[in-house]
Every structure is written in C-alpha cells, then in structure tokens.
N, C-alpha and C positions, 0 to 999 in steps of 0.2 A: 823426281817427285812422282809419287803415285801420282796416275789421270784419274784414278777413280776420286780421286779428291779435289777439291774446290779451295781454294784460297785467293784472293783477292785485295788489294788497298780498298780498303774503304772511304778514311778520312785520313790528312794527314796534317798535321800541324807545326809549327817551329818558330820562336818567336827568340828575336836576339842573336841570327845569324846574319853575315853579311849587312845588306841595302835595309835586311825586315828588321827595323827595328822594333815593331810591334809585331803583335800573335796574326799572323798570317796562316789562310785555311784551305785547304785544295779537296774539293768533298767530291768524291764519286757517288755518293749517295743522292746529288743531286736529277737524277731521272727523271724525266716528265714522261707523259704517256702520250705520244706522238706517234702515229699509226706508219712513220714511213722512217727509213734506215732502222728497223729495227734491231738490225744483228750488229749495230756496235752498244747495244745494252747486253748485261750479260750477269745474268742471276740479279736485276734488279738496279744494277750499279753500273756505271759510264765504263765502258773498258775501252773505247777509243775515245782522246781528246787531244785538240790543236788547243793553242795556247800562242794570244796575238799580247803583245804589249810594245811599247817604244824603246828605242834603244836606253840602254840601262837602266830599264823597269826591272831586270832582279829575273831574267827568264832561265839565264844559265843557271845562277846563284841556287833557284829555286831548286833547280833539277839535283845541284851537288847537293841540296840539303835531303832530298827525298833520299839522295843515295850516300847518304853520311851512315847511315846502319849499317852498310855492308862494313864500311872501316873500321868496326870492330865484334862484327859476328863473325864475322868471314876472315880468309884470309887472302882473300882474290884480292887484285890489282888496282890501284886506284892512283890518279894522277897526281903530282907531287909540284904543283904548280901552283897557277892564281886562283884556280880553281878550290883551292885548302890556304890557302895565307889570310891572315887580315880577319880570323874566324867571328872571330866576337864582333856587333856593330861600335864602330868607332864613337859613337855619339854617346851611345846607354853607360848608366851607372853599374848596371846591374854584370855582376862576375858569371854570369851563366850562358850557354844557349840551350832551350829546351825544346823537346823534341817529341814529340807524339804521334803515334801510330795506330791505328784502327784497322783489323782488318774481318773481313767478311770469311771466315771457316767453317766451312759442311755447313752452314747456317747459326753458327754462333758468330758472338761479338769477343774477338781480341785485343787489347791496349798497351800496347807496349811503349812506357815512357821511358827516357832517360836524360839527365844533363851532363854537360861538360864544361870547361874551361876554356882557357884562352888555348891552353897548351892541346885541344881536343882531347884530355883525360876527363874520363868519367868521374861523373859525382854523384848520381845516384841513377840508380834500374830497378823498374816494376815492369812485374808484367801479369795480366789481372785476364782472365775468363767468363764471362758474363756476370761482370759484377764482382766476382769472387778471388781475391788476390793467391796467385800461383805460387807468387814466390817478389820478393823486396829488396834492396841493399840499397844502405848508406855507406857510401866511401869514407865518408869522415870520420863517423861514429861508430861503424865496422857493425851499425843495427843491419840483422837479418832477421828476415822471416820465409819459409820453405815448406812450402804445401805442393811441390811438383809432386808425386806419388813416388814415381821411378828415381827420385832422388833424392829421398827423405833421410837416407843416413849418408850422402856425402859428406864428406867434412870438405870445405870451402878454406878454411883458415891452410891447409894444406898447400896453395896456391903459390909458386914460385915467384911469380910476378904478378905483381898486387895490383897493378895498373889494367892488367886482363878481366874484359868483363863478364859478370859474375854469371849470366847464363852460356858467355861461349863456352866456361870453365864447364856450369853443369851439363853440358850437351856433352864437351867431348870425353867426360871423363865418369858418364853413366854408360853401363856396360850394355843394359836392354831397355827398348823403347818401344812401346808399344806404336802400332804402325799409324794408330788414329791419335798419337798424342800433340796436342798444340805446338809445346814446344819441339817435336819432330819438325812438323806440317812448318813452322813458322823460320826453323832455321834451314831446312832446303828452298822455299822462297825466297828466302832473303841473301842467298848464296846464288840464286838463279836471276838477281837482279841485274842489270845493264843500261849504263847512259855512254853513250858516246857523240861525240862531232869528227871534223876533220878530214882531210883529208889523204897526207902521204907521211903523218904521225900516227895515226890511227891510236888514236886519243881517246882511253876510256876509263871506265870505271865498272867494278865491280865483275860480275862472271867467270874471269878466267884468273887464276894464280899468276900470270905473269904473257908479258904480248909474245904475239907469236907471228912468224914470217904467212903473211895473207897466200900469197904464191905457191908457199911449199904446203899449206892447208888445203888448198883446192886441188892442185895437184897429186895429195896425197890419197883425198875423201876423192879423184875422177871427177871432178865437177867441170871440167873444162867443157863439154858439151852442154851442159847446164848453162855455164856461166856466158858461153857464146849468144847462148837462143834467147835469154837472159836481156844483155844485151843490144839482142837485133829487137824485142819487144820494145825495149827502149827507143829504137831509133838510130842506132848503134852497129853499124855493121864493118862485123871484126872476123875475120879468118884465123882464128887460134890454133896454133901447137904448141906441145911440148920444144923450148927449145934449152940446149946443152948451152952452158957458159961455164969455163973451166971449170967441167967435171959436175957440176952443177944443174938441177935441173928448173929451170924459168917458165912462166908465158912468155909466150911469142906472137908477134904478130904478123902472116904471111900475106905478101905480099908480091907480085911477081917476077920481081925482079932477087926480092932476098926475104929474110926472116930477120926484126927486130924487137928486141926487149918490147914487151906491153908495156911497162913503167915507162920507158924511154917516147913512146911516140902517143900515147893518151893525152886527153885533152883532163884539164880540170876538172873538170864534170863526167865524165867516162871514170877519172879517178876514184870521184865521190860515188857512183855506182859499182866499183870496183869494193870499195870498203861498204858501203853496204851489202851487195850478195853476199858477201862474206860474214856478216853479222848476220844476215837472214836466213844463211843453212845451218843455222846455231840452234836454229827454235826449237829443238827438240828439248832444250834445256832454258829459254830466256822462259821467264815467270812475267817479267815487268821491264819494259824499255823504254827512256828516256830521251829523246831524239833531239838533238841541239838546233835549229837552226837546219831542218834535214834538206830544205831548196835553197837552200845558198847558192851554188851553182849551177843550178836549173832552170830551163824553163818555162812557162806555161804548164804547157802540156805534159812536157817527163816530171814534173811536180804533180800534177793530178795522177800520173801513172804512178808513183809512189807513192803516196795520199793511199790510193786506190789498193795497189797490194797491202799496206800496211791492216788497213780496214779490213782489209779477207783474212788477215793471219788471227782468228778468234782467243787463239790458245793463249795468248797474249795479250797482258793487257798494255796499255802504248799511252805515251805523251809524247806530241810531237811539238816543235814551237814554229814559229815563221813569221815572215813580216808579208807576204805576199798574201795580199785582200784578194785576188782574182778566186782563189781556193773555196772562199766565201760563200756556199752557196748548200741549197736546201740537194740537191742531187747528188752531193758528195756524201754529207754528213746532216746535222741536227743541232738546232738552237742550243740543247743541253750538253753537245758536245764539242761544241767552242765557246774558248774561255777567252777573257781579256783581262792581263794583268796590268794594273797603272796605280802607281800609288801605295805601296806596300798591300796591294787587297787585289783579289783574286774573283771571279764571280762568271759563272758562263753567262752566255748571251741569254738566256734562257730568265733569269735571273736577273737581269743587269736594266730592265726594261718593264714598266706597266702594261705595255701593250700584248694584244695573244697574239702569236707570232705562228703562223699559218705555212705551209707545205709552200703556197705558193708566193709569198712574201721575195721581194729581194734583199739577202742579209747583208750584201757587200753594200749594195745602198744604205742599208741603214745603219751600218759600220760607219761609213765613210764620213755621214752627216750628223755622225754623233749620238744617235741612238741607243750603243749600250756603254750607259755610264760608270762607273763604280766611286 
C-alpha cells in the first residue's frame, strides 16, 4: 500500500454469525479526548484496542468475523477449522450473515456490505463512497448497478464462477486504477489483513497465500541477530546459530557443551514469542491485526512487554484480546481503548460507565467490581 495513504476500520458490524446472534458493533470511532496515551489514537479513531470478555463471550468468533472479508477478496490463507464451521447462528431463523464494514479513507467514508449463507456463499455486495453507491450485486436476481469509473464497461456476466465475488472479479480484471481509487485503497487493505493465535500451528488468517516454515523466514530475511536481542528483551536468553540438520538449515541453540534444535528445547512461551517476532517483521505489509488471546502464555511482565511493542507499532492498527486484568491500567493504555465484550454487545470501558474516568482512576479495580457494565 502507498504510505502516503490512510485507511483505516472505522466501524464494523455483523449480525447472525456464530454466538452474535444479534447486530453486534465494534466502533473505532469511539475516541474520547483524554490528554494521556495519545499515540494509540490515530486520524481520530482507536488504532490500539484490548478487548476483555469471559470465556465463550464470542472474542475469537468476533476476530473470524472481522477477518471473514479477506475469504473472499483475497486469496490469502485462512483457517479451515472451528474457526469457519457452524457459520450461521444456530438459534436465528434468518438464512443470512450480514456483514458491514466502514472505513476511514484520505478522510472519506467507505461501506462495504455483504451477505452470505450457511455454505459462506455470497448473496449480495455493495460498496457505497460517501453516501454515493460505487457499484451493487444481487446474487439472486443477477440486479447490478456499476459506477466504479475504471470499470464502467466491464462486462461481469463474463465471470467463470459465479460464486466469485463481484468486486474481487472488478479489481482483478480492470487493467488501470488510478492510485487514489477506493476500490484500489480498499482491496490492498484488506489483503494486508491478519488474525492469528497459537502456538507450534501457527494458526492464521488472511496476509499470506499459503503458511510458511517461521525458521527458514528468519533465516532467509538474517534476522537471527534480531530475533536473539529480541528475545533477551524479553527475558529470554538464547545463544542462537544457524544450525545444519540433514542438509537443512535450522535455529539452533548453543550451548556449551552442544548445539540443539530451538523447537526442540523452548519453552511454551519462548514459542509463542518465537511466532510472534515472526508475525512482527511482517509490518511492512500488516494494515490490521487480530491477536487471539496474545498472553496466553505469559507473564506479568512479558505481557506488558508485548502490550507495550504492539502499542509502539503505529503503522498498524491492532485488536488484541485477554483475560488477564493486571494489563488494566491508565499507564498502559486509555479507557476508550479497552473494550469488554459480554452478552452479544461490545462497548469500551469508556462507554460502558457514567462515571468520568480520570488519568488517575484504578481501571482494574473498577473492572473487577463491576463497573463497566454492558
């Protein structure tokens, strides 16, 4: 993506997926004017948020819904798991999940809606520019409407598989796009998206066409010096080389007496850092990342050190989730940029509360005692 260009989630919506069985709303637009952690607001809008809820409050579920647009703009990688079964809420009558997108462009407003089915085939796509519709399809009734500029004489009907959605179709098969065009801006974002967890699956979604060995990545880009000092920042002290295993070249970790596999002698948690640095010398290219559960195996402390880089990486905007209250606190982050999800409803602390909630307030205390309700 150009840098000279701004895009952003603004709002996001989805209602009839998974646990939501109502319209569920995750607003970055929610910003207050809070004189301290300023640099996780960014053009007006939340670009760093934690996100607390109870076990099977829908924290995952939310994340696969955010990143349900890549599985059919893109053709980057997405997990074929529990993570996509069971699409539709089992309860509702209603045959759809629908899906809404808003995003923040050079300073306009973008809407990209769509639905689907049980089977995740589309059933209809709009995508509308301040008010003013771009371009429309009905799956059923084959109704279009085509106001993109650059692709005003496409023919569409030409489509080999009908099931392909009807903007990836106009994107990949308009020959010139002007560099400031929305639907340019809007399908390199949404190709540059990423949610992942996990550990020694390295388990994700979206960004990259297909996974690839962490080892021979760092290896290949010389980040072993990086990924040492990395690391020992963590608390983490590792003696890395290159090492040969039939023919093959691995981390290693030296030790004095021999050299063993890094896989081999890491702990859990040195793991889960392990697939992180490796996600984190990505940013050249992440737009939006999804973080599952990112201190699972952390912690205290290497929790706040990650907390803490994520927060410095601007370029990106970030959801992270967690169950760990300690993180709670006005020197980390900002009342508008933790959320608590419970109950199909979403709402930051910011929000969630009558009371004005002050720099020097304790939020884990007021977490703990039930203060922000939804």
């Amino acid at each position: 993506m150009n840098t000279g260009e701004i895009i952003m989630i603004k709002k996001f919506s989805v209602k009839n997926f998974k646990n939501f069985k109502e319209k569920i709303t995750l607003d970055f637009s929610k910003a207050r004017d809070y004189s301290f952690n300023q640099e996780l607001i960014k053009n007006g809008l939340i670009n760093k948020m934690l996100i607390y809820g109870p076990n099977n409050s829908g924290k995952s579920n939310l994340g696969a819904a955010i990143m349900d647009i890549t599985t059919h703009l893109t053709d980057n990688f997405g997990v074929d798991n529990i993570m996509r079964i069971y699409y539709i809420n089992g309860n509702s009558v209603d045959d759809s999940v629908d899906f809404k997108y808003e995003f923040f462009l050079n300073g306009k407003n973008i809407e990209y809606s769509y639905k689907k089915n049980y089977e995740e085939k589309l059933l209809y796509e709009e995508l509308i520019e301040e008010g003013n519709v771009l371009f429309k399809y009905n799956y059923k009734t084959n109704k279009y409407e085509n106001n993109i500029e650059e692709a005003k004489t496409l023919d569409i009907s030409k489509r080999t598989n009908k099931d392909i959605s009807v903007l990836k179709y106009i994107y990949n098969n308009t020959l010139y796009w002007n560099e400031l065009s929305p639907v340019k801006l809007l399908m390199e974002f949404v190709s540059n998206m990423l949610w992942f967890r996990s550990v020694r699956t390295n388990e994700f979604m979206g960004l990259l066409a297909s996974n690839e060995n962490i080892n021979d990545f760092i290896i290949k880009e010389k980040l072993l010096p990086k990924f040492e000092k990395f690391l020992k920042d963590c608390g983490q002290n590792y003696k890395l080389v290159e090492l040969d295993q039939l023919g093959k070249k691995i981390i290693g970790v030296k030790y004095k007496n021999f050299v063993a596999p890094f896989n081999n002698v890491a702990s859990t948690g040195t793991l889960s850092l392990w697939l992180f640095f490796y996600w984190m010398n990505r940013t050249d290219k992440i737009s939006f990342v999804y973080l599952d559960e990112f201190d699972a195996f952390y912690h205290y402390e290497l929790s706040t050190t990650i907390l803490k880089y994520i927060n410095n990486r601007s370029e990106f905007q970030s959801v992270l989730t967690s169950h760990n209250t300690f993180l709670i606190n006005n020197e980390l982050m900002r009342p508008d940029c933790y959320a608590i999800l419970k109950n199909g409803k979403i709402s930051t602390f910011a929000d969630s509360t009558n009371k004005t909630i002050r720099q020097g307030h304790n939020l884990e205390k007021m977490m703990l005692g039930g203060e922000f309700e939804i």
